[in-house]
C-alpha positions in Angstrom: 111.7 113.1 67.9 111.1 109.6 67.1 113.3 108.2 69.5 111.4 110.0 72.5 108.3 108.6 71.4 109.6 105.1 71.1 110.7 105.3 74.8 107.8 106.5 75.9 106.0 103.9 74.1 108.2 100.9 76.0 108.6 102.7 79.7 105.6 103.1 81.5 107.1 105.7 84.0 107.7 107.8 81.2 103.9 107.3 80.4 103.0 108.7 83.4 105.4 111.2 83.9 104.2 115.1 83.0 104.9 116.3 79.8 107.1 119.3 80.9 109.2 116.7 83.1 109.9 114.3 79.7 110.6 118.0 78.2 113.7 118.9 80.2 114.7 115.8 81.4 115.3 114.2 77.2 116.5 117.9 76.8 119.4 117.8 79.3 120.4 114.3 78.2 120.9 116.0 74.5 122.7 119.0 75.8 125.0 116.4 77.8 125.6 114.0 75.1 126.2 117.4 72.9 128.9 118.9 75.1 130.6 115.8 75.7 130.6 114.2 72.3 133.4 116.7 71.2 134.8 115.8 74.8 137.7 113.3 74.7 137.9 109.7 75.7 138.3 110.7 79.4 135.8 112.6 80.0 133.5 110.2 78.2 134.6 107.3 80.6 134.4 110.1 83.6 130.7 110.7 82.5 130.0 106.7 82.1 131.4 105.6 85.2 128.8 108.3 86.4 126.3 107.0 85.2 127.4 103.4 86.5 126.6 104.5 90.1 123.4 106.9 89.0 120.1 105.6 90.6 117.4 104.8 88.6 113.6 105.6 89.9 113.0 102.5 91.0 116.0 102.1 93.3 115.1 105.5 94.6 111.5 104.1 95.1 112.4 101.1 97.0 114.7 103.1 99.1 112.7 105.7 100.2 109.5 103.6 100.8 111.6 100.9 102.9 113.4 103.8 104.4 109.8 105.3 105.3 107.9 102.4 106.7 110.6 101.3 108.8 110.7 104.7 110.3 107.0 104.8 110.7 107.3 101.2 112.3 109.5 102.0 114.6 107.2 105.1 115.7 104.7 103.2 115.9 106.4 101.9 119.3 105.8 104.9 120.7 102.3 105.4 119.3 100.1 102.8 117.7 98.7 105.7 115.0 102.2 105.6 113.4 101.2 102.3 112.2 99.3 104.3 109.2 102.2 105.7 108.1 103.8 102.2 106.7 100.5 101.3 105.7 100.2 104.4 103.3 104.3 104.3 102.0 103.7 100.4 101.4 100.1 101.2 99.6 102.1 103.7 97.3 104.6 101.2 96.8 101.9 98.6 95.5 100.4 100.9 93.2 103.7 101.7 91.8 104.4 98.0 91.1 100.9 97.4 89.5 100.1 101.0 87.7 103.7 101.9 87.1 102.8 105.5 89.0 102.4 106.8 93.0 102.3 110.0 94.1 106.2 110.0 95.4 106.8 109.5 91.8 106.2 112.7 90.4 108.8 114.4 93.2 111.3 112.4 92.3 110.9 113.0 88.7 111.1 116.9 89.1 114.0 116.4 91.2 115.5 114.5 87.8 115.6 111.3 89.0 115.4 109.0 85.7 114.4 105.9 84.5 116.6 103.1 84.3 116.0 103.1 80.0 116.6 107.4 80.0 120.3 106.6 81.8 120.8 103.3 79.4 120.2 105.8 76.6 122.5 108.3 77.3 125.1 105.8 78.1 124.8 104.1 74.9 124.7 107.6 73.3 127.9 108.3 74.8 129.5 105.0 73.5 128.7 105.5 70.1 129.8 109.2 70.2 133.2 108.1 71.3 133.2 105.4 68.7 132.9 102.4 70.3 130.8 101.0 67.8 132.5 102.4 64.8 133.3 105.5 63.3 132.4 108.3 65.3 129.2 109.7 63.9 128.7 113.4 62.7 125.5 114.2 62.3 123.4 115.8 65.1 123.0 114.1 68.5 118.9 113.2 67.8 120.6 110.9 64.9 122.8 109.3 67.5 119.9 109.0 69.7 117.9 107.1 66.7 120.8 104.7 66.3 121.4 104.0 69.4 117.8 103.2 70.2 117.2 101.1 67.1 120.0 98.6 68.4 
């Protein structure tokens, strides 16, 4: 589809992410715009105040390497060779910033956590299917995707 490779294009985690991953991840985001586009209003705005309080992969990122390294700085008390353990999370965390991958990425990803565009996506998805932009579209959900990724 067009509109994956467009994403992929702009969202560097996506670029780095496996294949398979990208697969069932843009797969379940069609399956759960499908189902809920014949949905009414409410379950839309259930779904989209959802995805309001969803956590993108960088929130999960920053979390768990803050999370981490204060753990492994606080052990360190106890034994100075802790102190490796900070140094490694905060290492990861660097590369992440400057490669837009680190190892914790790719077990977060299999464990469906998404990017911050993937959940914008299916938000906007939603919004059109309910017809907040207009009529409400007929065609297949890819052609909603299209749209909504053209705006």
């Amino acid at each position: 589809m067009v509109w994956q490779a467009q994403l992929t294009e702009v969202d560097r985690v996506r670029q780095r992410t496996n294949g398979d991953v990208i697969d069932r991840l843009d797969r379940e985001l069609v399956e759960r715009v499908e189902r809920l586009r014949g949905a009414g209003d409410v379950e839309i705005t259930a779904r989209l105040r959802e995805l309001d309080e969803e956590w993108d992969i960088e929130r999960v990122l920053i979390v768990n390497a803050s999370t981490l390294a204060s753990l492994g700085l606080l052990g360190s008390l106890a034994r100075r060779r802790l102190l490796v353990f900070p140094m490694v999370v905060m290492a990861f965390l660097l590369q992440h910033g400057l490669q837009g991958w680190c190892p914790p990425l790719e077990v977060f990803r299999r464990r469906s956590v998404r990017t911050r565009r993937e959940i914008d996506l299916e938000r906007y998805a939603l919004k059109v299917a309910r017809g907040d932009f207009g009529p409400r579209p007929t065609g297949p959900v890819e052609e909603i995707l299209e749209v909504v990724f053209r705006r």
